[in-house]
DRENKOL-700774 format. One record per residue (C-alpha): residue in three letters; x, y, z; residue number from 1; chain. Coordinates in Angstrom, 3 decimals, decimal comma, m for minus. Layout:
N
PT  ALA  X  Y  Z  NUM  A
...
***
This chain:
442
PT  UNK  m10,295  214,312  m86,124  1  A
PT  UNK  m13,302  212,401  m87,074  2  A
PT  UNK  m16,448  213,031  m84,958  3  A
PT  UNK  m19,651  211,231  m84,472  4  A
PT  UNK  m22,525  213,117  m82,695  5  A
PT  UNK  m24,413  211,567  m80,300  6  A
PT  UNK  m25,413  214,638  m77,306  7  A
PT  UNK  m26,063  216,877  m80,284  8  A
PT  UNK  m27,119  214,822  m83,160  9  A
PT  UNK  m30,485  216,022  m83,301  10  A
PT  UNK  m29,674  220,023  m82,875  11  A
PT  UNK  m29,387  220,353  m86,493  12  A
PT  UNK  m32,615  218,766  m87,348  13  A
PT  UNK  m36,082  221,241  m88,478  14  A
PT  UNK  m37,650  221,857  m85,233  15  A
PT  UNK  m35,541  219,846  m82,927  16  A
PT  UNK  m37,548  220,716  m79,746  17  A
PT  UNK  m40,327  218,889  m81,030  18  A
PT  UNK  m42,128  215,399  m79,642  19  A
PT  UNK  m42,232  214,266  m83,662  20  A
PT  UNK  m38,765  215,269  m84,790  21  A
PT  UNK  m37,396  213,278  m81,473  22  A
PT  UNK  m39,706  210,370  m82,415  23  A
PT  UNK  m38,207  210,230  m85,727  24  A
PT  UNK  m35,074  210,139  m84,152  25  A
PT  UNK  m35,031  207,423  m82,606  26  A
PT  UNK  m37,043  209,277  m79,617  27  A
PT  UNK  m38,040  207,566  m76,257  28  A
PT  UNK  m36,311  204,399  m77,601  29  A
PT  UNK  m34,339  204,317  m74,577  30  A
PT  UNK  m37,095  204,431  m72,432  31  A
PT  UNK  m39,223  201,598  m74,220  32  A
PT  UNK  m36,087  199,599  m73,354  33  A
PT  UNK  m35,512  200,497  m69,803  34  A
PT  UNK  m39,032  199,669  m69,215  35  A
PT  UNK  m38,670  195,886  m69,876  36  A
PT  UNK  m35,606  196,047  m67,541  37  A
PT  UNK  m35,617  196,079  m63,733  38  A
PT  UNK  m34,618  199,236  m62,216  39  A
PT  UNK  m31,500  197,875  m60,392  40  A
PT  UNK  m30,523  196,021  m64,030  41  A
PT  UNK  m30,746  200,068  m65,317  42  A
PT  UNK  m28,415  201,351  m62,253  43  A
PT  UNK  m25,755  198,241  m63,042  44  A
PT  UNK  m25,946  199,184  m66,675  45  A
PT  UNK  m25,394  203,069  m65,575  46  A
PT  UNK  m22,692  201,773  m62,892  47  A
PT  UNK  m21,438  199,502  m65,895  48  A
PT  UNK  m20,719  202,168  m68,544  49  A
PT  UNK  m18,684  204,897  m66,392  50  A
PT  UNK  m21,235  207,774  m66,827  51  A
PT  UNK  m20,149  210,027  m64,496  52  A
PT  UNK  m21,817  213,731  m63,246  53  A
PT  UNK  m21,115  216,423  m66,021  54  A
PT  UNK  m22,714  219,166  m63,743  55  A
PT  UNK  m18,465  219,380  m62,437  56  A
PT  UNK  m18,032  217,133  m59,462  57  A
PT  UNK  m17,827  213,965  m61,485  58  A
PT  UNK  m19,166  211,237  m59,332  59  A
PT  UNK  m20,002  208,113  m60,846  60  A
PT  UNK  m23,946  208,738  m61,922  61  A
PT  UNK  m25,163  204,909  m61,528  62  A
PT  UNK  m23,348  204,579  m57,871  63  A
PT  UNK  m24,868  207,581  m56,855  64  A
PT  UNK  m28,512  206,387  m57,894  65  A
PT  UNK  m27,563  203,097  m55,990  66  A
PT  UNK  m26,908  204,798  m52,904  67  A
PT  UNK  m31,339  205,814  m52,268  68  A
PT  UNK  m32,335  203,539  m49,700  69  A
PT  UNK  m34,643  200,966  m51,337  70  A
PT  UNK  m37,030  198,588  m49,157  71  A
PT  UNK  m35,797  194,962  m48,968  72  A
PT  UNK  m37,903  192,292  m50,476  73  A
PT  UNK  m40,496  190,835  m47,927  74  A
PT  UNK  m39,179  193,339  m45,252  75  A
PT  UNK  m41,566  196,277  m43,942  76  A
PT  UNK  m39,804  199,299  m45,017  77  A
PT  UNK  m38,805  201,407  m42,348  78  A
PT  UNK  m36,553  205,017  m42,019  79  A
PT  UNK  m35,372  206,628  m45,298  80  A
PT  UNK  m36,536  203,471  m47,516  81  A
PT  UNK  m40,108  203,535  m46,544  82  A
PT  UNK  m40,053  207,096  m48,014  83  A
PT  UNK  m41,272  209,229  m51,546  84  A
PT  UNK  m37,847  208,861  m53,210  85  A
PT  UNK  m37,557  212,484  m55,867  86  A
PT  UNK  m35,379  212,895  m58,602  87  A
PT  UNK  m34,118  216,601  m59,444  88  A
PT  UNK  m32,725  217,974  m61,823  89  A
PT  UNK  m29,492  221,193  m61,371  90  A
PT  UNK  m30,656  223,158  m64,575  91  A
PT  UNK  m29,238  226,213  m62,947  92  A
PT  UNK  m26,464  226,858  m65,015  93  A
PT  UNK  m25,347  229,943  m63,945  94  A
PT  UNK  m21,571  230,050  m63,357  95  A
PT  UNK  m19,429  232,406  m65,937  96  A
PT  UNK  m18,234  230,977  m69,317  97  A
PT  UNK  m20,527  227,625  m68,692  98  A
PT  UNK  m23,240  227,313  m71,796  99  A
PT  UNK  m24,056  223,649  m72,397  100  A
PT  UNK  m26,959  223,051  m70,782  101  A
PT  UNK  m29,373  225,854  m71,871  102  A
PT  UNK  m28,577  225,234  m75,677  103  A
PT  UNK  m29,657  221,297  m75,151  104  A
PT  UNK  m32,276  222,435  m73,490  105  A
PT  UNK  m33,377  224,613  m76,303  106  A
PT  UNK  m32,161  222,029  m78,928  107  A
PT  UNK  m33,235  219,172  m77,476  108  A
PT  UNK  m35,651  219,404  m74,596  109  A
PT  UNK  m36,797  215,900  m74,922  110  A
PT  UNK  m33,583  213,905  m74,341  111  A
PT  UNK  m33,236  215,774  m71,195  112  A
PT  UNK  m36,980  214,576  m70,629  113  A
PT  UNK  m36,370  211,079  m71,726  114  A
PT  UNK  m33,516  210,425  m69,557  115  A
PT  UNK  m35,227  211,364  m66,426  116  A
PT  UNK  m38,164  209,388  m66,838  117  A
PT  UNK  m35,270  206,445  m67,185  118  A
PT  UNK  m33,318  207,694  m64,022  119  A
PT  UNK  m36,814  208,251  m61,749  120  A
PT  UNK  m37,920  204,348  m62,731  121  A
PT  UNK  m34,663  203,366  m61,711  122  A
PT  UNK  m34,848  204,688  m57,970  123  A
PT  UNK  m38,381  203,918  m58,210  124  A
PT  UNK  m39,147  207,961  m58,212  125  A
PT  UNK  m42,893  209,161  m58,901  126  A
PT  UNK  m41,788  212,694  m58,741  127  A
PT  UNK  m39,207  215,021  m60,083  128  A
PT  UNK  m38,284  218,198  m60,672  129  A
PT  UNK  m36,366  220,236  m63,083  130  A
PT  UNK  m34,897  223,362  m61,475  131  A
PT  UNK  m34,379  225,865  m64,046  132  A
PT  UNK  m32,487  228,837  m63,661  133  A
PT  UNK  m35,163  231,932  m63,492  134  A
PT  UNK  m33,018  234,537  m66,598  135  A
PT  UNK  m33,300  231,099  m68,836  136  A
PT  UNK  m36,918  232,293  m69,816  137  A
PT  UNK  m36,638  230,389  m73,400  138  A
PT  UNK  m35,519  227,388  m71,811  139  A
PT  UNK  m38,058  227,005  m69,376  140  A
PT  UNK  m40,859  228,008  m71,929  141  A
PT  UNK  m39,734  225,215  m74,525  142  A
PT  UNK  m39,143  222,811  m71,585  143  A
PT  UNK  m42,384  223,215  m70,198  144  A
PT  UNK  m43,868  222,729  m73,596  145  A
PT  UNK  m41,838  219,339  m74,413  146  A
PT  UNK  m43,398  218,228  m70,923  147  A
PT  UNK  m46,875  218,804  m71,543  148  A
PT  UNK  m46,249  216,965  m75,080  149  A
PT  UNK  m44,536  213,819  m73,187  150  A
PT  UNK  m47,793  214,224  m70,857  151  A
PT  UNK  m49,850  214,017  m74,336  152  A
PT  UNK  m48,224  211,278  m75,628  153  A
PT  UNK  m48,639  209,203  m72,514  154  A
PT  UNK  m44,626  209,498  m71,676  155  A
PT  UNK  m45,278  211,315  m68,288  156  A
PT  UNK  m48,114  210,777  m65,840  157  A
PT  UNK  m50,131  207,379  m65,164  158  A
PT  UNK  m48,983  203,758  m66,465  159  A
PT  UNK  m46,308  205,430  m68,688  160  A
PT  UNK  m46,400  203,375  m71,868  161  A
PT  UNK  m48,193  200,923  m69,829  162  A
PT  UNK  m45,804  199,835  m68,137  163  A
PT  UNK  m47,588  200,208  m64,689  164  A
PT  UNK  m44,922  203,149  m63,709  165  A
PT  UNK  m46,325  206,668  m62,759  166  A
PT  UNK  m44,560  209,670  m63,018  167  A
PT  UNK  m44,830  213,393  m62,802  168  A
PT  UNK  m42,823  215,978  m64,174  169  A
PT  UNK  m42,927  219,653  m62,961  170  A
PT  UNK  m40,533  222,844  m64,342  171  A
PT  UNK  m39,806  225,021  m61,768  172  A
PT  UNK  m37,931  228,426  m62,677  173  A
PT  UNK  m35,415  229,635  m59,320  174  A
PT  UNK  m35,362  232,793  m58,575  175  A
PT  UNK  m31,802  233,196  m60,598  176  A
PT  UNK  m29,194  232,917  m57,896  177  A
PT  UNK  m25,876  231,051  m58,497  178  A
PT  UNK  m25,430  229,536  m55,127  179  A
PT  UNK  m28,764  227,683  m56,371  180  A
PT  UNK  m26,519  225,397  m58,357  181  A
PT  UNK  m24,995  224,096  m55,202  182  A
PT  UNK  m27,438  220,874  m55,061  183  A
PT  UNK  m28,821  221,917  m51,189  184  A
PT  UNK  m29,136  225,287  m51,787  185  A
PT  UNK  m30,974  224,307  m54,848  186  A
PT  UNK  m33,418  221,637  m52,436  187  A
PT  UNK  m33,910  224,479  m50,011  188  A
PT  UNK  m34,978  227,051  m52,983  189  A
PT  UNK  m37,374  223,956  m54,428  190  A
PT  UNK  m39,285  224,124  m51,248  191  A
PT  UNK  m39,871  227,573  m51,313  192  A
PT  UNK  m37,094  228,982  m48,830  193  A
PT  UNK  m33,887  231,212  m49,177  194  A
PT  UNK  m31,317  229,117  m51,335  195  A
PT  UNK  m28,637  228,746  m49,105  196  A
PT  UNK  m26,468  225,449  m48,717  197  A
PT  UNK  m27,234  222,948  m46,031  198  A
PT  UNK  m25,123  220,929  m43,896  199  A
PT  UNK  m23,688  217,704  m45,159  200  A
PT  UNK  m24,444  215,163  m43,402  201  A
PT  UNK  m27,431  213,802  m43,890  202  A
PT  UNK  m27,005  213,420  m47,797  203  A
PT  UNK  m29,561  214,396  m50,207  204  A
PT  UNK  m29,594  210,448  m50,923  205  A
PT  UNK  m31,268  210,140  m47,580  206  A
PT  UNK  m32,930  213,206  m46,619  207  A
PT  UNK  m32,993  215,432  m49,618  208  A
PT  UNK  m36,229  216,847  m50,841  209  A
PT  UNK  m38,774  217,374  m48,357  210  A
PT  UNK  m36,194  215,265  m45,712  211  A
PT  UNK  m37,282  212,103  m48,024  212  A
PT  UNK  m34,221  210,036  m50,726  213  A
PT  UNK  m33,607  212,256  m53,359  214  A
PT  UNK  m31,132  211,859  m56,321  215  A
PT  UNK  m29,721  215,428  m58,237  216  A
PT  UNK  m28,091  215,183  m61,377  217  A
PT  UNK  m27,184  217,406  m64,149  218  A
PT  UNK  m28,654  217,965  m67,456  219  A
PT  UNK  m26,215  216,440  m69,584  220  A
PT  UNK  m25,550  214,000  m67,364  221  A
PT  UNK  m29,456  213,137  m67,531  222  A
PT  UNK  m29,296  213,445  m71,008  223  A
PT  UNK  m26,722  211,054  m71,675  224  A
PT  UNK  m29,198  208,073  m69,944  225  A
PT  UNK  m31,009  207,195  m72,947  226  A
PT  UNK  m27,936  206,796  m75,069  227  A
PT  UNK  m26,604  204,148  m72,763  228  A
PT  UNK  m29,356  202,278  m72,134  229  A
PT  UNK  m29,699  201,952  m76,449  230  A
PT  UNK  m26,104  201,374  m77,261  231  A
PT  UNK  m25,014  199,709  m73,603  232  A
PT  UNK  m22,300  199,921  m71,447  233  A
PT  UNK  m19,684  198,474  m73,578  234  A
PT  UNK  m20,495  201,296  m76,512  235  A
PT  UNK  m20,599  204,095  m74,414  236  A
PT  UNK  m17,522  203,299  m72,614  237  A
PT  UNK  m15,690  203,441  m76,346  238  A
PT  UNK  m15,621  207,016  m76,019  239  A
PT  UNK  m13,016  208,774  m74,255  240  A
PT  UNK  m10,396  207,407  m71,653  241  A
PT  UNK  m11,267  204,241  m69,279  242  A
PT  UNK  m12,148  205,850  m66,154  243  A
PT  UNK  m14,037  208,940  m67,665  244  A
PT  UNK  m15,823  207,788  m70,951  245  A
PT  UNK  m18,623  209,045  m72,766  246  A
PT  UNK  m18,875  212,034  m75,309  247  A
PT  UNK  m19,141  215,665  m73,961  248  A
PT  UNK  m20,239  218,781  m75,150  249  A
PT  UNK  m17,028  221,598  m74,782  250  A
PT  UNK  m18,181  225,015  m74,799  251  A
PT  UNK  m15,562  227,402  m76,212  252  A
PT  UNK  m15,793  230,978  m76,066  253  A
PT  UNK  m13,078  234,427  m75,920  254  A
PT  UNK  m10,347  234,831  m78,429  255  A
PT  UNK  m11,201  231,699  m80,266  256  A
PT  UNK  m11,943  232,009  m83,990  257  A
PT  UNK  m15,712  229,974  m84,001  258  A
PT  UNK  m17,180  230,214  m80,221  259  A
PT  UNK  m19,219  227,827  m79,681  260  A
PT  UNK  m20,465  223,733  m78,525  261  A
PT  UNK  m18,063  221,373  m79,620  262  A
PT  UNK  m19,210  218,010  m79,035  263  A
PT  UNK  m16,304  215,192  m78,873  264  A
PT  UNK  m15,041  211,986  m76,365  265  A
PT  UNK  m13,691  213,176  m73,204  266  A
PT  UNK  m10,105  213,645  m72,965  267  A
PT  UNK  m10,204  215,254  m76,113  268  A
PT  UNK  m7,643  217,729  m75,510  269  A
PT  UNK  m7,892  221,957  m75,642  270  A
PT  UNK  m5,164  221,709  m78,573  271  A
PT  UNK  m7,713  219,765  m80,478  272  A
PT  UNK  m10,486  221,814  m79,945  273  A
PT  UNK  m9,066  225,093  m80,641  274  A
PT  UNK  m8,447  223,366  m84,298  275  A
PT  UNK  m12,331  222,996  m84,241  276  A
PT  UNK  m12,728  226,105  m83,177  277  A
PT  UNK  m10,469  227,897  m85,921  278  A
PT  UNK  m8,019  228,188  m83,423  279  A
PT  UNK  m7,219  231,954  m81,494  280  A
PT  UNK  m8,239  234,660  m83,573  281  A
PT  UNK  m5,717  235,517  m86,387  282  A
PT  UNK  m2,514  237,796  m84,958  283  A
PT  UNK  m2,599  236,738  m81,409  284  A
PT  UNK  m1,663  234,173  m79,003  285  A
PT  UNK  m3,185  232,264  m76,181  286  A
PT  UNK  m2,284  233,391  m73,186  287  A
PT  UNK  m4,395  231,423  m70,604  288  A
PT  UNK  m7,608  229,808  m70,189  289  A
PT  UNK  m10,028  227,767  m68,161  290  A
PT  UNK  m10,848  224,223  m68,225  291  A
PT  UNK  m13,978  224,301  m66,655  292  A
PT  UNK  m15,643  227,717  m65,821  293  A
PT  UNK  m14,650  230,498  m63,592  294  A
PT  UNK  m14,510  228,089  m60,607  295  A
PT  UNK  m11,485  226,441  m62,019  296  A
PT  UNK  m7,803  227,151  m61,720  297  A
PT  UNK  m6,369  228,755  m64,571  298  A
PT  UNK  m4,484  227,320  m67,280  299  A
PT  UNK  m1,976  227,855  m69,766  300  A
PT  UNK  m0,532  226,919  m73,347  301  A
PT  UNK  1,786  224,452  m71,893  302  A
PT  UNK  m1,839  222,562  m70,884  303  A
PT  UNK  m3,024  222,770  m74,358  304  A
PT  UNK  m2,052  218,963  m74,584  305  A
PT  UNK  m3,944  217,735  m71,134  306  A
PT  UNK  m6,543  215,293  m72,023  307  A
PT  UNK  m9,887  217,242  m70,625  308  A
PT  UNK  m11,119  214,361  m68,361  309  A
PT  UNK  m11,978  214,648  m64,875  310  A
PT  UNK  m8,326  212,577  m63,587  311  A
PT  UNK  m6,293  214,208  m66,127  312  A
PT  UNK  m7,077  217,721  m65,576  313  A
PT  UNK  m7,239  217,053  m61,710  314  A
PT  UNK  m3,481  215,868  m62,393  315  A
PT  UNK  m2,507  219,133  m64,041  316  A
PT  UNK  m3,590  221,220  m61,118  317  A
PT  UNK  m6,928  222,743  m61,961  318  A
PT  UNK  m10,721  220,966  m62,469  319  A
PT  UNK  m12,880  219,709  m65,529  320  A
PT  UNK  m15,863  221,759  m64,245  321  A
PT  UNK  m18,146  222,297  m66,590  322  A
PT  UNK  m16,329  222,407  m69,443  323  A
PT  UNK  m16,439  226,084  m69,788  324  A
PT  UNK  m13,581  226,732  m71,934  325  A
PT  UNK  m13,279  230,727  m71,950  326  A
PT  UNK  m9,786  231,519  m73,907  327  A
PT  UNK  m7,860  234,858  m73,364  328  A
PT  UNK  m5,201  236,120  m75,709  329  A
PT  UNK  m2,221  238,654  m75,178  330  A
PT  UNK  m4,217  241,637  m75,139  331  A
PT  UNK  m6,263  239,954  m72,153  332  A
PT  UNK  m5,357  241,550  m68,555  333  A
PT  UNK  m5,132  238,587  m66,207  334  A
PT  UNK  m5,842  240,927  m62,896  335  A
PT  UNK  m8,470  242,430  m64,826  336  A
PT  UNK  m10,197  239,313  m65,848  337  A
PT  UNK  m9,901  238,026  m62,271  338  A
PT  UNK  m11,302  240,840  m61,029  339  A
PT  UNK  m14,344  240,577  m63,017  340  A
PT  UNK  m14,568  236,820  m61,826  341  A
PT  UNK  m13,933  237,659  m58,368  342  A
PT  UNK  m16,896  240,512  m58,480  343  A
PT  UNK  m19,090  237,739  m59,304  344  A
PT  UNK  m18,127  235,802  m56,706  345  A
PT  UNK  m18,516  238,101  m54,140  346  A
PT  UNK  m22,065  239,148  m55,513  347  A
PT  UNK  m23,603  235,708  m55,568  348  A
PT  UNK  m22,249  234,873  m51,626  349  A
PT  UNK  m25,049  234,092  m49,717  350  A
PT  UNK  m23,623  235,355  m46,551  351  A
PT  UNK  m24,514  232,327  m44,752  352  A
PT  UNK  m20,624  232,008  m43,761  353  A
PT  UNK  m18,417  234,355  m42,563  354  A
PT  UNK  m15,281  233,335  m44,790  355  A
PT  UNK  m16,875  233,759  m48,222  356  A
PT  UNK  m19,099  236,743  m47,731  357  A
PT  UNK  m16,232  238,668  m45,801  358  A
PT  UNK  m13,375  237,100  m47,446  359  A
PT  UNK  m14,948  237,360  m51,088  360  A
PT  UNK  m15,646  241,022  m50,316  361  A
PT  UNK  m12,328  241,909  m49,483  362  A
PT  UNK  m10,628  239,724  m52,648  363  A
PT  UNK  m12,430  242,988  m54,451  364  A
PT  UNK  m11,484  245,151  m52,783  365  A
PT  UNK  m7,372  244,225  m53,164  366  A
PT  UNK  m7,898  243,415  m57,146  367  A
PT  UNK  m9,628  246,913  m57,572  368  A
PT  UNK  m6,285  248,754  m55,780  369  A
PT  UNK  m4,513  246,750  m57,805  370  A
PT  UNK  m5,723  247,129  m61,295  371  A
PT  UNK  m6,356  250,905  m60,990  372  A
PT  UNK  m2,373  251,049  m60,415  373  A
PT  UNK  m3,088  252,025  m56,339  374  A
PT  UNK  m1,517  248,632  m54,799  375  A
PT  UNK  1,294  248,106  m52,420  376  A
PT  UNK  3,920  245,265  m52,091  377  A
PT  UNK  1,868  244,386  m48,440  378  A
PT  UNK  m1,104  243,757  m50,776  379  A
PT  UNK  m0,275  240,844  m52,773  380  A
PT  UNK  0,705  239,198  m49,748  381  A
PT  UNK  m2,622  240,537  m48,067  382  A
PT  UNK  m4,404  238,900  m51,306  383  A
PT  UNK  m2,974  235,653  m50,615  384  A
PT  UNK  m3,885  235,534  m46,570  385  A
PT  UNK  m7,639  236,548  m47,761  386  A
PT  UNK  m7,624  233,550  m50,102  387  A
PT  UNK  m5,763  231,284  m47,698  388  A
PT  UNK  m8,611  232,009  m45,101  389  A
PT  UNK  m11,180  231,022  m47,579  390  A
PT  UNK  m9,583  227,869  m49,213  391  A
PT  UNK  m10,969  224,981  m47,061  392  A
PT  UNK  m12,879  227,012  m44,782  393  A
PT  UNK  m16,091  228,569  m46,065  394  A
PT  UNK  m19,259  226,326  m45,645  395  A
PT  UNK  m19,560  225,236  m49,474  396  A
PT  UNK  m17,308  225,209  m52,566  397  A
PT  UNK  m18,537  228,490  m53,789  398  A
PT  UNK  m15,751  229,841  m51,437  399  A
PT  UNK  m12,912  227,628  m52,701  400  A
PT  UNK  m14,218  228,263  m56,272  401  A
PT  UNK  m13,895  232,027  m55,328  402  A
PT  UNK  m10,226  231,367  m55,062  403  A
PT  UNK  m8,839  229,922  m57,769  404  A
PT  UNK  m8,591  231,918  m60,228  405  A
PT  UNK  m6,459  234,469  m57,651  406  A
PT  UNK  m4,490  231,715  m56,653  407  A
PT  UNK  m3,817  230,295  m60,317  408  A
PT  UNK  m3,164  233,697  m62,059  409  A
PT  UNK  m0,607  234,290  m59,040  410  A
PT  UNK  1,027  231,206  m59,861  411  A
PT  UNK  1,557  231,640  m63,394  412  A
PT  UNK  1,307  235,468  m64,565  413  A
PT  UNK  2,599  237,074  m60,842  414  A
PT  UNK  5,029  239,382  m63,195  415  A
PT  UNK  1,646  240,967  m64,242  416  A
PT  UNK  0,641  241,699  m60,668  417  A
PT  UNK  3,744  243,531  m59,953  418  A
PT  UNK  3,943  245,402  m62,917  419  A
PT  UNK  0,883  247,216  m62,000  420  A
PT  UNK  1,967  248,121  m58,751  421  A
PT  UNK  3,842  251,685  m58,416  422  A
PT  UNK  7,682  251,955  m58,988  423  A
PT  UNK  8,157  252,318  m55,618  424  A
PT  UNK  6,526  250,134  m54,569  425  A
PT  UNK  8,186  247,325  m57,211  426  A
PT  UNK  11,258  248,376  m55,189  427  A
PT  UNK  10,030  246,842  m52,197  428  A
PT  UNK  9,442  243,815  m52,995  429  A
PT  UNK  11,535  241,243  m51,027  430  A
PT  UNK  12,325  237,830  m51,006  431  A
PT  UNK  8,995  237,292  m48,382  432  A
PT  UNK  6,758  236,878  m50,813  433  A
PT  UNK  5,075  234,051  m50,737  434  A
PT  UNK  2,538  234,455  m54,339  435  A
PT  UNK  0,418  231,215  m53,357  436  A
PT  UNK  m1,883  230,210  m51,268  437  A
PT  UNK  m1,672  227,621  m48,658  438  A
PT  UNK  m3,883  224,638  m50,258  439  A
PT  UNK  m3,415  225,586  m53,690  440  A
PT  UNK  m3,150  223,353  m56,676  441  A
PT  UNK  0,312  222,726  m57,984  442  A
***
């Protein structure tokens, strides 16, 4: 199928991560434009074009900048509005199988830079912050070099282009925990204490950041901005389906043929991809995958069709994520690779609630008797209870995430479960067994 760049266009160019390669590429356009616009004519543009969060949640980018509290015209501002509104920045991509972020950071540093000096004049921001994750050591190097060049080239800091805004810019490196991605956990670890989510509500659109407005978005969702406010609304929303538009960037790795970022219109579908990609490597078939990152509910080859949008893939049972597409063949152990997923899970808890760091502890513990052959009949049904008592109940979604790949590969490969359990007790296995978890997608 015929592809035209636009997230990656410039990742092929000599010295990409460079102020005078972006210039020459039609560089900071965006913003010259934005800057002769108001900022609520930017957020209806944003609102306008469908752009919505690629960090995994999907909410609509331009309502959620609409929701800071701005002061009214010739009212005293008072409460949330009379406050420092901050922009930050989730560049904590941390979650298994998810790689899209760090390579446009390294690629292109200054399209991430570009579109939040857009999204901060647009809540009327002075400050912002991107939160890089603390392993990414490249990506925060490079990054912090693009910003001091933006600084240089009077981009960032006082009267940007003369325009009468001011805005500054920090990098800050976390301290390389996953539940950091979580955006509150993430606020809490930006002011210098123990990332652990807070509770919801208040909003980080009215006490985020130092208690003040504060609007989080993604990286690619950032970086995506400047591209609407050139082409407009009406352009942007000709790629992909009506209520999910825009182009993507898939990442692709496992059994495929040519691992890798494939960038292409959302609801492009896996089938389509995998041609990309050179398809599963030669002699083997697919045997499941993930639509978006560990996080997600498995699925199969009969999904290889499902446009990957956020509504279409929500329809199928699992989650668009973060387009993490990790692809497992026929010599792939399903328990196994759940295992490993659920290990991770269970290592990045934060303990701050008693269903995920008990619950995700004990998920181990089950999959290990399991996959070394030492299971019993009681234990799949003891797997599903543990998960059931997670689902819905832990404090954030790191819990539920925790649980979906159990309750997924249960649903579709359970025959694989059983088989490693001893003969005896396969011979107990009755009728009872109930193989999914209260809550779980269909």
């Amino acid at each position: 199928m015929p592809l035209t760049p636009v997230l990656t266009s410039r990742w092929d160019a000599d010295k990409s991560w460079r102020l005078a390669t972006y210039e020459d590429l039609d560089g900071y356009v965006g913003l010259r434009k934005a800057l002769t616009m108001t900022p609520d004519e930017i957020v209806t543009m944003v609102k306008d074009s469908g752009l919505r969060g690629r960090g995994g949640a999907g909410f609509p980018t331009g309502m959620k900048w609409s929701f800071i509290p701005q002061p009214k015209p010739g009212e005293t501002p008072t409460g949330p509005a009379a406050m420092p509104k901050y922009l930050v920045v989730n560049a904590d991509e941390g979650e298994p199988g998810t790689c899209k972020d760090l390579p446009l950071m390294m690629a292109d540093p200054h399209s991430l830079i570009e579109g939040v000096i857009i999204a901060a004049y647009a809540i009327r921001s002075h400050f912002a912050a991107i939160y890089v994750r603390g392993e990414a050591v490249h990506a925060h190097r490079r990054l912090v070099a693009a910003v001091r060049e933006a600084y240089d080239a009077g981009y960032l800091g006082r009267d940007v282009l003369g325009s009468g805004f001011d805005l500054d810019l920090v990098v800050h490196a976390g301290a390389g925990a996953y539940i950091c991605g979580e955006e509150t956990a993430l606020l809490d670890s930006l002011e210098g204490y123990r990332g652990q989510p807070r509770l919801k509500p208040p909003f980080p659109a009215v006490a985020g950041l130092y208690g003040a407005p504060t609007v989080i978005n993604n990286v690619e969702t950032l970086a995506s901005v400047p591209f609407v406010i050139r082409g407009g609304s009406d352009w942007f929303k000709e790629f992909g389906p009506e209520k999910s538009p825009g182009p993507k960037i898939y990442s692709l790795s496992g059994r495929v043929v040519r691992p890798g970022q494939y960038e292409a219109p959302m609801g492009t579908t896996m089938r389509e991809l995998l041609e990309m990609a050179g398809g599963v490597r030669p002699g083997h078939e697919l045997k499941f995958w993930t639509p978006g990152g560990s996080s997600t509910p498995y699925f199969t080859a009969e999904h290889l069709d499902v446009p990957l949008d956020f509504d279409s893939v929500a329809a199928a049972g699992s989650m668009l994520g973060t387009t993490a597409l990790m692809v497992f063949d026929e010599t792939d152990s399903i328990v196994e690779a759940t295992l490993r997923f659920t290990e991770f899970y269970a290592h990045e808890s934060c303990g701050k609630c008693t269903p995920c760091r008990e619950g995700t502890y004990w998920l181990v513990q089950i999959l290990e008797r399991l996959v070394h052959g030492q299971g019993t009949a009681a234990d799949l049904d003891l797997l599903i209870d543990t998960c059931d008592n997670i689902l819905g109940r832990a404090f954030c979604a790191l819990g539920d995430g925790a649980t979906s790949c159990i309750a997924s590969s249960l649903k579709y490969f359970k025959d694989d479960y059983v088989a490693l359990l001893p003969p005896e007790e396969q011979a107990r296995l009755g009728r009872s067994l109930r193989l999914e978890p209260v809550g779980a997608a269909s």
